[in-house]
C-alpha positions in Angstrom: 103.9 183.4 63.8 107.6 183.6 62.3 110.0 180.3 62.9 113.7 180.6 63.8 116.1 180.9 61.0 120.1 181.4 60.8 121.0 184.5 60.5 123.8 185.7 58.5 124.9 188.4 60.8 125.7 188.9 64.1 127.9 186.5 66.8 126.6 183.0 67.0 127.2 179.9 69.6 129.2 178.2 66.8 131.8 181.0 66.3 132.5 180.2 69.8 132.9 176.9 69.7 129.6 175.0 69.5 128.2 173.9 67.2 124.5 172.8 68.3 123.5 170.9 64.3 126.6 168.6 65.0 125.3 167.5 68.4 122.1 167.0 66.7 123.6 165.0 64.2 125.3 163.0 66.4 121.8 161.7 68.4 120.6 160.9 65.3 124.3 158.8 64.0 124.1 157.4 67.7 120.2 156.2 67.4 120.7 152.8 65.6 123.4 152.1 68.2 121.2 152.7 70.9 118.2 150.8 69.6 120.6 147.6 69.9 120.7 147.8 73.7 117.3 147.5 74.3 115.8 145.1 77.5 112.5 144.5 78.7 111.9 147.3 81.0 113.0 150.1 78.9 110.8 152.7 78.0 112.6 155.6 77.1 113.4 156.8 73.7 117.0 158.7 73.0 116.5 162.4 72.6 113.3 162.8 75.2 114.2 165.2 78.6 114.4 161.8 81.0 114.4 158.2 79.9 111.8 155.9 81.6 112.2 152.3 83.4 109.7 149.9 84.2 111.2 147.2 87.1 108.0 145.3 86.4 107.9 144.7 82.9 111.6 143.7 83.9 110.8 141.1 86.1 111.3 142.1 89.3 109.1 141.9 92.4 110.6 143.2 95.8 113.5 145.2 94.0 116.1 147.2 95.8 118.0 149.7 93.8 121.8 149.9 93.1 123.5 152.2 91.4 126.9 152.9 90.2 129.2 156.0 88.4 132.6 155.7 87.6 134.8 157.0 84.5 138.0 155.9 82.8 140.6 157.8 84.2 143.7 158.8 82.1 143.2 156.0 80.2 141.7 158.3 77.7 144.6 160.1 77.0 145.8 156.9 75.0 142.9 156.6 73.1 143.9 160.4 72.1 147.2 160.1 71.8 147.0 156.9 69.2 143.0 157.5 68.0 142.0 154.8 69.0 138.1 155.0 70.2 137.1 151.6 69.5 137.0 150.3 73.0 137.2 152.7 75.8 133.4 152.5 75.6 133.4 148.9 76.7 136.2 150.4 79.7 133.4 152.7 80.9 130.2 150.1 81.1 132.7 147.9 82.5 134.0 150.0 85.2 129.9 150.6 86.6 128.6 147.0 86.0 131.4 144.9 87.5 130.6 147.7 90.9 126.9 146.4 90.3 127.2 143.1 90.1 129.1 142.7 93.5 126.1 144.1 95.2 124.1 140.9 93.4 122.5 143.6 91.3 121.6 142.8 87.3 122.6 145.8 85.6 119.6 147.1 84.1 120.1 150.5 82.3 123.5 153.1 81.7 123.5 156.7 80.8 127.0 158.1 79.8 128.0 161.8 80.1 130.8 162.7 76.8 132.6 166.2 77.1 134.7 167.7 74.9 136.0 170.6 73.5 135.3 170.2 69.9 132.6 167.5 68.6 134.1 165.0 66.2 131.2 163.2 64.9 133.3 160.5 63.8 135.2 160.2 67.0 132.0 160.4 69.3 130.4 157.8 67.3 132.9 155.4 67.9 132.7 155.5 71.5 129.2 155.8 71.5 129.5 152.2 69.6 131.9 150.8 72.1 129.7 151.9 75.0 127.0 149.8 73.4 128.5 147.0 72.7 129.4 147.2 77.1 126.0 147.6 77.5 124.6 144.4 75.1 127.6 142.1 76.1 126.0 143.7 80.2 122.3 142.8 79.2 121.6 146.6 79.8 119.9 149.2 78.0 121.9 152.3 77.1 118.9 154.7 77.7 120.1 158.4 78.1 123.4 160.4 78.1 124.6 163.7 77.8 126.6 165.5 75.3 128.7 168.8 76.2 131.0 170.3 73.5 133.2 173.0 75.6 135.8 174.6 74.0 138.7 176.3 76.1 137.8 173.5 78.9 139.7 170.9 76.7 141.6 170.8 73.8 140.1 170.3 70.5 140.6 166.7 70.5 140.4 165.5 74.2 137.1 164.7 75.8 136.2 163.2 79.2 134.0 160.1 79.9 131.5 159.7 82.6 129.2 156.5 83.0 126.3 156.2 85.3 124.5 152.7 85.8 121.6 151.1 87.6 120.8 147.6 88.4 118.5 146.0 90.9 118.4 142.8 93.0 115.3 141.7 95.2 115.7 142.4 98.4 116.3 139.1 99.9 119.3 138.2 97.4 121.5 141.3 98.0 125.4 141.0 98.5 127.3 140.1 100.3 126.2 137.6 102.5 126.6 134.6 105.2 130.4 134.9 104.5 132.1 132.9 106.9 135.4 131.2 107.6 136.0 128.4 104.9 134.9 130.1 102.5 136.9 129.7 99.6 138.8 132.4 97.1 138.4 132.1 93.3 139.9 134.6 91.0 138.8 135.6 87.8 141.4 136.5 85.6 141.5 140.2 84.1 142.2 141.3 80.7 145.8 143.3 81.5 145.3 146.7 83.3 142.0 147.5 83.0 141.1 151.2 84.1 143.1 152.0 86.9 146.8 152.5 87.2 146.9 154.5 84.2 149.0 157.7 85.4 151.3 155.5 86.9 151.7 153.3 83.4 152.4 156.7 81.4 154.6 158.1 83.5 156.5 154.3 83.3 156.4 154.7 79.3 157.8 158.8 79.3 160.5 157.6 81.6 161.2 154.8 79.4 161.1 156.6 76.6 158.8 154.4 74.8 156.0 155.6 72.3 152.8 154.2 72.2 153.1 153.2 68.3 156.2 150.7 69.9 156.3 147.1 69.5 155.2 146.1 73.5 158.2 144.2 75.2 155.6 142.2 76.7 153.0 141.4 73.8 155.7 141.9 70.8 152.4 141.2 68.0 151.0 144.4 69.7 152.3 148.2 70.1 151.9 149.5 73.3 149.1 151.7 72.8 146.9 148.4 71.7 148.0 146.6 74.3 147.2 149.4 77.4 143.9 149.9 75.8 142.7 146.4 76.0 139.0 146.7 77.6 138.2 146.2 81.4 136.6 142.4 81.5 132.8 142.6 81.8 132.2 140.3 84.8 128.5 140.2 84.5 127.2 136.9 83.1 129.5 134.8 85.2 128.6 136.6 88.6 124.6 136.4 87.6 124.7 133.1 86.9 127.1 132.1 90.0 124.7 134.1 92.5 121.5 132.9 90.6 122.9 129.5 91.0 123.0 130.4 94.9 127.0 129.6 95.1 128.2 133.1 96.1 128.1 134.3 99.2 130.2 137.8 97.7 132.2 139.3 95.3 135.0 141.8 95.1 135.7 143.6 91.7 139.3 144.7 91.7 140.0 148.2 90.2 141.7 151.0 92.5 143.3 150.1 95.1 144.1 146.5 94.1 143.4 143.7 96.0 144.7 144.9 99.2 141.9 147.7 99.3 138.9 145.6 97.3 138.7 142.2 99.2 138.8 143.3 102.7 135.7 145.6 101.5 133.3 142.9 101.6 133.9 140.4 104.6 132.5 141.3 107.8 134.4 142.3 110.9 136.4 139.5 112.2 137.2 138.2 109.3 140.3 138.0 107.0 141.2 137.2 103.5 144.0 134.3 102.9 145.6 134.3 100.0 147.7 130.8 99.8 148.1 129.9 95.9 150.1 132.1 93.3 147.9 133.0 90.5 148.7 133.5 86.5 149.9 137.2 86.5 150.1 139.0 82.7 153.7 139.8 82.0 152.3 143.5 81.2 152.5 143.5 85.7 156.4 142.2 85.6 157.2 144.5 82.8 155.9 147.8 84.9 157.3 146.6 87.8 160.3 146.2 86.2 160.6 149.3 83.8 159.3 151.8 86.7 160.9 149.9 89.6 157.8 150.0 90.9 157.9 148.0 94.3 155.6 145.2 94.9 153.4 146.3 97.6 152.9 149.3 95.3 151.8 147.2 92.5 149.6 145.1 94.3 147.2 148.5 95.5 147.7 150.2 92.2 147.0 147.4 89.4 144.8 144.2 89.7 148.0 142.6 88.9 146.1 139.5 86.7 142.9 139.5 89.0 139.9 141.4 88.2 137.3 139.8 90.0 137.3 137.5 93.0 134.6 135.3 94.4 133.3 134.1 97.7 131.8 130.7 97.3 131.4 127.7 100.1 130.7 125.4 97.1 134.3 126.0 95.0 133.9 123.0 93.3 130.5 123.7 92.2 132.1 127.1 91.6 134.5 126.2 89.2 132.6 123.6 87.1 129.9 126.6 86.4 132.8 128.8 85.5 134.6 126.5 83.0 131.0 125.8 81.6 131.0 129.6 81.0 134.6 129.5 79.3 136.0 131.8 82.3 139.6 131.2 83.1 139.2 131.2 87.0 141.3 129.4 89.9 141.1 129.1 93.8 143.7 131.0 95.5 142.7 131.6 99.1 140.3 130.7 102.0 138.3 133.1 104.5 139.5 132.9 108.2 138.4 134.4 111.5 140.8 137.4 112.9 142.1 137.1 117.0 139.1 139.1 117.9 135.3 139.4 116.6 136.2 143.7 116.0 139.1 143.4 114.1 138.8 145.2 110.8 139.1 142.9 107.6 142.4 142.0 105.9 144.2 140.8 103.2 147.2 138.1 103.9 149.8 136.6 101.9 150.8 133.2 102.2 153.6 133.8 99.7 153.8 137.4 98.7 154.3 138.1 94.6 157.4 139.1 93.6 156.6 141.3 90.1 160.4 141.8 89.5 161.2 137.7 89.3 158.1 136.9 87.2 
């Protein structure tokens, strides 16, 4: 039988774009980087049609499923703009576990989805490392993706990022749970903006007429295009340990929508969320409120203003000497109260509200 060759005439896939030997090339750069991620459980090796997960060899005994997708947003158009690839990887693990872990779910594998209109080896691979390191600092096992060069979908040099995660809890330690009035608030500080916000922050910097290679007003050892792309905070290891420590009762990960439209997700009808105590806010937050004249109820359900994760916990002082253990920089903030009446739909109140513009 006669084997497939290249021919040397005749229309081919790579005069119109794709280039099927780089994407090969580019599982095999990848390979080393996956092999790092590896957990009990996985079975899977890169390259096969499926990848394979064992939730007994993991450790699990009643398991209920969770599973998360989410992206980056327009974050990735800074990471084009300045070339910087490093980290938006860690952005998109982060932006599925921290969903994951909320549920009291241990992240156990990811799958990421890269398109793009031309196939950088060079580029790919270093969001391909990034993504790793998300999924070692995570404790899961990047097991499978999907590559898809596209030309005249994007430009050239722009590519989209899609994550897809799973964890798993045992059925009789999902969250949230027993949340009831005294509970107390604990935030977990964020990293700056994390992934949300980001068509809001660029049109802030174009009216502003800043450049991303610019000194940052608000971190002057950094230009602005390092200091938006700081990663999303991976939450994991604190959460696990809290919930296997049995101190949580629930957990709200703050990305779109800000606190306003994450806390209230997780308490039961009846219930509201106090917040009494100001809490250390990044002067990135004052600077776009200031710069865009942003309002602050409008920062407050478009940024997690300083907070990225918040905690539930009827032992805080427990709470907190696990969390300083961990070398998290955490404080209590609020308390859980009943509403007027058992129906009432959950919300968010402000002792004091934050005044970005004064910070």
């Amino acid at each position: 039988m006669s084997s497939l060759s290249s021919s040397s005439s005749g229309t081919t896939y790579c005069q119109s774009g794709v280039n099927i030997e780089a994407g090969e090339a580019f599982v095999e750069a990848i390979r080393p980087l996956v092999k790092t991620t590896d957990r009990p459980g996985n079975m899977g090796s890169l390259g096969g049609f499926g990848a394979l997960f064992d939730l007994k060899s993991a450790g699990f005994t009643d398991p209920i499923l969770v599973s998360c997708t989410d992206g980056v947003g327009t974050k990735l158009t800074i990471a084009v703009e300045t070339n910087s690839h490093k980290t938006i990887g860690i952005d998109l693990v982060a932006m599925c576990v921290n969903d994951l872990i909320v549920q009291g779910a241990e992240p156990l594998f990811f799958l990421d989805y890269f398109a793009t209109g031309h196939l950088s080896l060079d580029v790919a691979t270093r969001i391909v490392k990034g993504i790793a390191e998300g999924c070692k600092r995570s404790g899961c096992a990047l097991i499978g993706g999907e590559t898809a060069e596209m030309p005249g979908l994007y430009k050239n040099d722009h590519y989209d990022l899609a994550g897809f995660a799973v964890g798993a809890a045992e059925r009789h330690s999902l969250l949230p749970t027993g949340i009831t009035e005294g509970d107390t608030l604990i935030a977990l500080s964020s990293s700056g903006v994390h992934s949300n916000g980001f068509s809001l922050v660029r049109r802030i910097m174009a009216q502003a007429q800043r450049a991303w290679t610019d000194p940052a007003d608000f971190a002057p050892d950094q230009s602005f295009g390092d200091a938006f792309l700081t990663p999303t905070r991976l939450y994991v290891q604190p959460v696990i340990a809290l919930h296997k420590a049995g101190l949580l009762h629930g957990a709200a990960h703050i990305t779109g929508g800000g606190l306003p439209g994450n806390l209230p997700r997780i308490l039961p009808d009846g219930y509201n969320a106090v917040i009494e105590h100001q809490w250390s806010i990044p002067p990135v937050f004052s600077w776009l409120a200031r710069t865009g004249n942003v309002a602050n109820q409008e920062m407050l359900r478009v940024f997690n203003c300083g907070v990225g994760m918040v905690l539930v916990t009827p032992k805080p002082e427990e709470t907190l000497k696990l969390l300083t253990r961990l070398g998290e920089s955490a404080s209590v903030f609020g308390h859980v109260t009943r509403a007027e009446t058992p129906t009432t739909k959950p919300r968010l109140l402000f002792s004091t509200q934050p005044n970005f513009h004064n910070l």
